[in-house]
C-alpha positions as CSV (number, residue, x, y, z in Angstrom):
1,X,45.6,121.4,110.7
2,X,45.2,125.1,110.4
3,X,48.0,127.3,109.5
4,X,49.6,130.0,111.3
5,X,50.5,132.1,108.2
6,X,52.7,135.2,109.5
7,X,54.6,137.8,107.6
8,X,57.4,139.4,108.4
9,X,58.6,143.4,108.7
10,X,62.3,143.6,109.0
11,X,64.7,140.8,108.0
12,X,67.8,141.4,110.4
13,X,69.9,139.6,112.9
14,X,66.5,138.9,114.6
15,X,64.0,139.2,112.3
16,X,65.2,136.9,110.0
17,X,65.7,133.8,112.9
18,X,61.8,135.2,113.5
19,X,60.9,133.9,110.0
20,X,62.8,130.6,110.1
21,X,61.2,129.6,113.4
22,X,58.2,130.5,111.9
23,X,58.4,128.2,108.8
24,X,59.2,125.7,110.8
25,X,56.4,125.6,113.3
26,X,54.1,122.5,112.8
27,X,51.4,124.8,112.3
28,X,53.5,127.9,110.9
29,X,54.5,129.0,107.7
30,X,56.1,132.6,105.8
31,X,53.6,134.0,103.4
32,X,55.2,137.5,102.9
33,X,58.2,139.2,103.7
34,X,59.7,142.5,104.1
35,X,62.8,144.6,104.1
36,X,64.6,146.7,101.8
37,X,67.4,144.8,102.1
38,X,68.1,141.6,102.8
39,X,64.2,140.3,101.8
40,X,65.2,137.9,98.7
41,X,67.5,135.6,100.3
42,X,65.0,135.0,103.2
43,X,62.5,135.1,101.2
44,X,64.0,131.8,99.3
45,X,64.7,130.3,102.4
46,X,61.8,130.1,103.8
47,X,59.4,129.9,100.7
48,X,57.4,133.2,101.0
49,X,56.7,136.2,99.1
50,X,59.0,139.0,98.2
51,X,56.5,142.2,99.5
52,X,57.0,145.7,97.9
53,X,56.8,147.1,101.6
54,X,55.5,146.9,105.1
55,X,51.9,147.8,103.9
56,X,51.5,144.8,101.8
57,X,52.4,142.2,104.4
58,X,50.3,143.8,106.9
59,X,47.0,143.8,104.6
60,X,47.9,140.4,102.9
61,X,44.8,137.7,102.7
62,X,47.4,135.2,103.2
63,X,48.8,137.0,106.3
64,X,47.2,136.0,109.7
65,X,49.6,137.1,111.9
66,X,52.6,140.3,111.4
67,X,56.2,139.6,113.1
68,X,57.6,143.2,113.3
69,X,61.3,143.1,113.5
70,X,62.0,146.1,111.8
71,X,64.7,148.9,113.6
72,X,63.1,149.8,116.6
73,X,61.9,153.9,115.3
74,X,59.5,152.0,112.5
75,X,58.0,149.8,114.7
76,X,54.7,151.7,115.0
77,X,53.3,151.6,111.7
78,X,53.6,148.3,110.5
79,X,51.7,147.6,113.7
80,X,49.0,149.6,113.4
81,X,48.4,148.3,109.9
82,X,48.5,145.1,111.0
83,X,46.3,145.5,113.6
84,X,43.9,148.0,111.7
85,X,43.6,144.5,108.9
86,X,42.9,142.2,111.8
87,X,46.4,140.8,111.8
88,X,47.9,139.3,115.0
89,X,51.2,141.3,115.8
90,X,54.0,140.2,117.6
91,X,56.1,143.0,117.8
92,X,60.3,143.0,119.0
93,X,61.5,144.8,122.2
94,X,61.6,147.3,122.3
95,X,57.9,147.7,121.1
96,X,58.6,151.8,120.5
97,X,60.6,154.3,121.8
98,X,57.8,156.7,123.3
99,X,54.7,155.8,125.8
100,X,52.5,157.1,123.5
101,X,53.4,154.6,120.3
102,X,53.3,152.1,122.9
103,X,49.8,152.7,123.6
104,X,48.9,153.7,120.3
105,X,49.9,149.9,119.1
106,X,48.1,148.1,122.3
107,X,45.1,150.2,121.9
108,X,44.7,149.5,118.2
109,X,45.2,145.4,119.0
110,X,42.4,145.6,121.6
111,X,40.1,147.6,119.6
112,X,40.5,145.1,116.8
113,X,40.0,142.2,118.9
114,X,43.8,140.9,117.7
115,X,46.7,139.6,120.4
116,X,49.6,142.3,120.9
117,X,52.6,140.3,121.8
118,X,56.0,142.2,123.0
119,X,59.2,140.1,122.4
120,X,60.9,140.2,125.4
121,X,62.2,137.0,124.9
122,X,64.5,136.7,128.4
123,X,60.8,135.7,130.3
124,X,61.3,132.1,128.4
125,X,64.3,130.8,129.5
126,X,63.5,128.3,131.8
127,X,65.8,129.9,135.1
128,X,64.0,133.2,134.5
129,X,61.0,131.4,134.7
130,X,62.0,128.7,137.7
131,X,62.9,131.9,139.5
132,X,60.1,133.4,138.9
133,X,58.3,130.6,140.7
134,X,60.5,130.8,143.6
135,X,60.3,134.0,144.2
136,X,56.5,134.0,143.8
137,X,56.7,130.9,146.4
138,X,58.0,132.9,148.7
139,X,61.0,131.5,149.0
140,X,63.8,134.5,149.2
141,X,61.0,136.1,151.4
142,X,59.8,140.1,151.0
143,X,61.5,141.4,148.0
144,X,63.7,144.4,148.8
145,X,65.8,145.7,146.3
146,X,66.5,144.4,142.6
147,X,69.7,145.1,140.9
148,X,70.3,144.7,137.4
149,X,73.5,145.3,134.8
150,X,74.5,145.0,131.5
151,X,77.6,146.6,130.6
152,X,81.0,145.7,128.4
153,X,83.0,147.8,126.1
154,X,83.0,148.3,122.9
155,X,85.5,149.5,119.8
156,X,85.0,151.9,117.7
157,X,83.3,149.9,114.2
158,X,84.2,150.3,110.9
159,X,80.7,151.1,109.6
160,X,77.9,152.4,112.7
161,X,75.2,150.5,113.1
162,X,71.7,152.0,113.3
163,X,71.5,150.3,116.5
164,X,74.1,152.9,118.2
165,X,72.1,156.1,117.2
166,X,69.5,157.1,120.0
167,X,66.7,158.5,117.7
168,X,66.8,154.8,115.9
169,X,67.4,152.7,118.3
170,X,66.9,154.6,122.1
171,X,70.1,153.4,123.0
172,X,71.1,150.6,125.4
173,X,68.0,151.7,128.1
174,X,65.5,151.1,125.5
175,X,67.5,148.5,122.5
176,X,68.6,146.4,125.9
177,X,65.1,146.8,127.8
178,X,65.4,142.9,128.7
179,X,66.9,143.2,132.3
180,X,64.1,146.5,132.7
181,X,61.3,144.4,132.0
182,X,62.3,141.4,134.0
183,X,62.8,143.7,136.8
184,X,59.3,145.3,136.5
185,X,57.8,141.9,136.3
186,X,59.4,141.1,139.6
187,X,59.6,143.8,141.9
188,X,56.1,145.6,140.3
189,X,55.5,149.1,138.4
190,X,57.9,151.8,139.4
191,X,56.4,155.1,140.6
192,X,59.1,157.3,140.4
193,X,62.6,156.9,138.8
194,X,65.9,158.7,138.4
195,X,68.9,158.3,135.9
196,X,72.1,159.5,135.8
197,X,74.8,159.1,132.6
198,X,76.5,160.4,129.9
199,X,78.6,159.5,126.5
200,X,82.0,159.4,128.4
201,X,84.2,157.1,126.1
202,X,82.5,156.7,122.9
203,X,82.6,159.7,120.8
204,X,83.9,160.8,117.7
205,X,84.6,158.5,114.0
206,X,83.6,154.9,114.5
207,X,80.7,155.6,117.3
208,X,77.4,156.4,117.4
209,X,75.8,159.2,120.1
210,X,74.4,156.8,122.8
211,X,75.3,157.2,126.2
212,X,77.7,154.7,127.2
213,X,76.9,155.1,131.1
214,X,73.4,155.2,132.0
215,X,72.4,154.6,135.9
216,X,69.1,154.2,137.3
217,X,67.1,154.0,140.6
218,X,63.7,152.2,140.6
219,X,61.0,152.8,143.4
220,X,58.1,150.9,142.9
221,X,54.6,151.0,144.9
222,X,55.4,148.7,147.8
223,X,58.4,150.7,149.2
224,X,60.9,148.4,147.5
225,X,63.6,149.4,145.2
226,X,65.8,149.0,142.2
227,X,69.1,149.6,140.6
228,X,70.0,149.2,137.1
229,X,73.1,149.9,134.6
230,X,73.8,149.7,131.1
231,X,76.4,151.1,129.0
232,X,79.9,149.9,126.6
233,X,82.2,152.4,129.0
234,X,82.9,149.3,131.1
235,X,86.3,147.3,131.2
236,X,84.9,145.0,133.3
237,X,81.9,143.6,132.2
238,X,78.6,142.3,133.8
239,X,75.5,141.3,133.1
240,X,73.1,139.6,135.6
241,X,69.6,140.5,137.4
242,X,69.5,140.0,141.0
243,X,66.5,139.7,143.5
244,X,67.4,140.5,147.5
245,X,64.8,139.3,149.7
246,X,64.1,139.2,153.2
247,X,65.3,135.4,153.3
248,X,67.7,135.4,151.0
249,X,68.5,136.3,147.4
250,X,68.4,134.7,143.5
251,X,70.8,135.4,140.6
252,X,69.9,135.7,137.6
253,X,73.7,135.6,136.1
254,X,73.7,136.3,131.9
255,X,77.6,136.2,131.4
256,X,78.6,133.3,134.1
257,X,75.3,131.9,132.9
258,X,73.2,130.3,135.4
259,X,70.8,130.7,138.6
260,X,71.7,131.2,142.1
261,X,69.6,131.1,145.2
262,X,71.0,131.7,148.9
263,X,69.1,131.0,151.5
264,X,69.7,130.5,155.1
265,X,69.1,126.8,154.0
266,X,71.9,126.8,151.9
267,X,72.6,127.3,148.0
268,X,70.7,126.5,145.2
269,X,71.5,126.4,141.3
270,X,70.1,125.3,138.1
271,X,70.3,126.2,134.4
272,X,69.4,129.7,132.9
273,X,68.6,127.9,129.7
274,X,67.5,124.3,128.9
275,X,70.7,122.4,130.3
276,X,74.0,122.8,131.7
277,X,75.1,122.5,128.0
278,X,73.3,125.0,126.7
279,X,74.5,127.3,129.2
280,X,78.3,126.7,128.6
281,X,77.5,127.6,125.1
282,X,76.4,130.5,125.9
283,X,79.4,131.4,128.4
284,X,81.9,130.3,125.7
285,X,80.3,132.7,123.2
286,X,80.7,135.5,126.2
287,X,84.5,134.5,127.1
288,X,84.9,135.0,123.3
289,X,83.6,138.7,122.9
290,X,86.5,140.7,124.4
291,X,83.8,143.9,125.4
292,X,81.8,141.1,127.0
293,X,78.6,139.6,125.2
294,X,76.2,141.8,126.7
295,X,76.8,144.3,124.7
296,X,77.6,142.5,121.1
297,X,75.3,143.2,118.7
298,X,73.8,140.5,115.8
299,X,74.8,141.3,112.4
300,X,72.2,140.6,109.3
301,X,73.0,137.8,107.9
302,X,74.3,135.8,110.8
303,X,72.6,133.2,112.5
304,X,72.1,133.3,116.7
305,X,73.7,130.4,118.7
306,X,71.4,127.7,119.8
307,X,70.4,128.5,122.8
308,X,68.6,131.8,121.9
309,X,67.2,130.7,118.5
310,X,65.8,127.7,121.3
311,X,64.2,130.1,123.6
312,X,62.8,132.1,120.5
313,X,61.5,129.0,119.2
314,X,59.5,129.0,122.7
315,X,58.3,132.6,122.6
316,X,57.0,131.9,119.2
317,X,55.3,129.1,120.0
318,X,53.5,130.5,122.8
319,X,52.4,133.2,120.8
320,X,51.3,131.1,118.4
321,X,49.1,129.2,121.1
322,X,47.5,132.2,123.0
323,X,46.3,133.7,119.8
324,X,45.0,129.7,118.6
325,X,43.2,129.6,122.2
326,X,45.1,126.1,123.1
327,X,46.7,128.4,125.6
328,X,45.6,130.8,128.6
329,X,48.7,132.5,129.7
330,X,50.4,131.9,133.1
331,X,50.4,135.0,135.5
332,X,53.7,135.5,135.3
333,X,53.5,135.7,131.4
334,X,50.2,137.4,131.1
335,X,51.7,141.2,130.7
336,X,53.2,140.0,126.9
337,X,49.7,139.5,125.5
338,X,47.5,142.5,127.3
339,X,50.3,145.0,126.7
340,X,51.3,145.4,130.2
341,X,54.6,144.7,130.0
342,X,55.2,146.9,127.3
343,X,53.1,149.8,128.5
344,X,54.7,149.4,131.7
345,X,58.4,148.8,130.4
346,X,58.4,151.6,127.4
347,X,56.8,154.2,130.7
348,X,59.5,153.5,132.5
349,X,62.2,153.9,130.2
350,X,60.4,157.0,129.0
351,X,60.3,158.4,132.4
352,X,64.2,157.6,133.3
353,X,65.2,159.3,129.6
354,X,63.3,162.7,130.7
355,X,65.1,162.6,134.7
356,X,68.3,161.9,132.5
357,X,67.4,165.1,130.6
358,X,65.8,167.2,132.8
359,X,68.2,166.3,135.4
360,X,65.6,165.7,138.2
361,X,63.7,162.3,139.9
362,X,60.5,161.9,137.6
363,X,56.9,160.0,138.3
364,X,56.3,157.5,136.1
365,X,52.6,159.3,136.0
366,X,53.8,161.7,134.2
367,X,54.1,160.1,131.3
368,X,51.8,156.9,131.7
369,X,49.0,159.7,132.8
């Protein structure tokens, strides 16, 4: 049995369920691992290496492949290392916070001949993927118009997390890119975008300087279109995808949690996760977060319920069987291992943050060139 060695950058909320899914591949284990703060307890945990920084776990001879978890602003270096030292990297969402990182860390994986995987993990749960099928089956018929939220509210926090300062984290467009992706992967690239939003309730001791209402318009090549929210200014929280087609229209619902197709045929459901049980776990864990779960954030140290360290589990393993050759991706999957989904994802959100700005409706040319 050959060993999928991996290091890891960044030891968070994330990072760190990264590394134990890792260790506990059949064929994976933690060599190295990095952060400058919580590396030694992980570190124990999973049996690696306590590295003196990102560098040495990207150059390691006992490092085949690089899990960057790190914030999302250092993302870009640790990758190009990797990359540059014929590492694997499989990289969290969002992958960077400009187009030009983005293709900086793609181009450097294909010139080195290494896999490039973003972590947009929502593409494995198994509803995403059944109504992925369905669609693709034509089922719901010509695809018109997406619409996507993820909203709650939030307190202010004792201490601000990194992950609520825009230059760190990009905010909720970029840190919550999930329901952007899926959308792109569905309805197809955007051409030209427009966003509206503002910081209109979270200001001041105890908040960070994201904008808690951000609203966007998608229209992609075909003529079809998209509408998408994010924000914490919202007492009444939501958080679904849905796909409206000429025959009838599939929900992808986050915070009910499940999938709903409507047809003239009738109404179809089935689980956004594994099982029914799985997804009442998840909806309990909603119910309990009173700003809605949505928009919750992972703390380091604490460990994610079962049914996303499952689905992270899956991502991983896929990885690790694209870049073993036991797998050739699926169409629909495809985009996380030639960059296109994060080329196409990070262009987008790039193009809506400069419309936000410059208060006009932007080409996603523009930036992708």
């Amino acid at each position: 049995m050959n060993l999928m060695r991996y290091g890891i950058v960044g030891t968070g909320y994330f990072g760190a369920e990264l590394a134990r899914v890792a260790a506990a591949l059949p064929e994976g284990a933690v060599t190295r691992v990095y952060s400058p703060e919580h590396a030694i307890p992980l570190a124990q945990e999973v049996g690696a290496q306590v590295a003196a920084d990102a560098l040495e776990v990207c150059i390691a001879d006992d490092v085949e492949a690089v899990i960057v978890a790190s914030p999302n602003d250092v993302h870009v270096e640790p990758a190009l290392a990797a990359a540059a030292a014929g590492k694997h990297v499989f990289c969290e969402k969002p992958v960077a916070l400009s187009y030009a990182d983005a293709a900086s860390m793609v181009g450097a994986a294909r010139t080195a001949g290494v896999t490039f995987m973003a972590g947009h993990v929502t593409q494995f749960m198994h509803g995403v993927r059944e109504a992925r099928r369905r669609i693709a089956d034509g089922e719901i018929g010509r695809l018109l118009v997406a619409q996507a939220a993820r909203t709650g509210w939030e307190p202010p926090a004792e201490q601000v997390s990194w992950k609520k300062m825009r230059e760190r984290s990009g905010g909720h467009l970029f840190h919550h890119i999930h329901e952007l992706d899926l959308v792109l992967a569905v309805m197809g690239a955007a051409e030209r975008v427009v966003m509206s939003g503002g910081n209109l309730a979270h200001r001041g001791a105890g908040h960070g300087d994201e904008d808690d209402v951000l609203l966007a318009v998608l229209e992609h090549e075909d003529g079809s279109r998209s509408q998408l929210q994010w924000g914490s200014a919202y007492r009444w929280p939501e958080h679904h995808v849905t796909f409206q087609g000429t025959l009838g229209a599939i929900r992808v619902d986050l915070q009910d949690v499940g999938v709903t197709m409507r047809t003239e045929r009738g109404t179809t459901t089935w689980p956004l996760h594994s099982s029914w049980a799985e997804d009442a776990e998840r909806r309990e864990e909603y119910a309990a977060a009173s700003g809605g779960g949505g928009v919750t954030y992972g703390a380091p140290g604490a460990r994610p319920p079962g049914w996303l360290r499952r689905i992270m589990r899956e991502e991983l393993e896929w990885f690790e069987d694209v870049v073993a050759g036991r797998l050739e991706p699926e169409r629909a999957l495809a985009g996380l291992t030639d960059g296109q989904a994060a080329l196409t994802s990070i262009a987008t959100a790039e193009a809506l943050t400069i419309s936000l700005a410059e208060d006009r409706k932007v080409s996603t040319a523009e930036v992708s060139g």
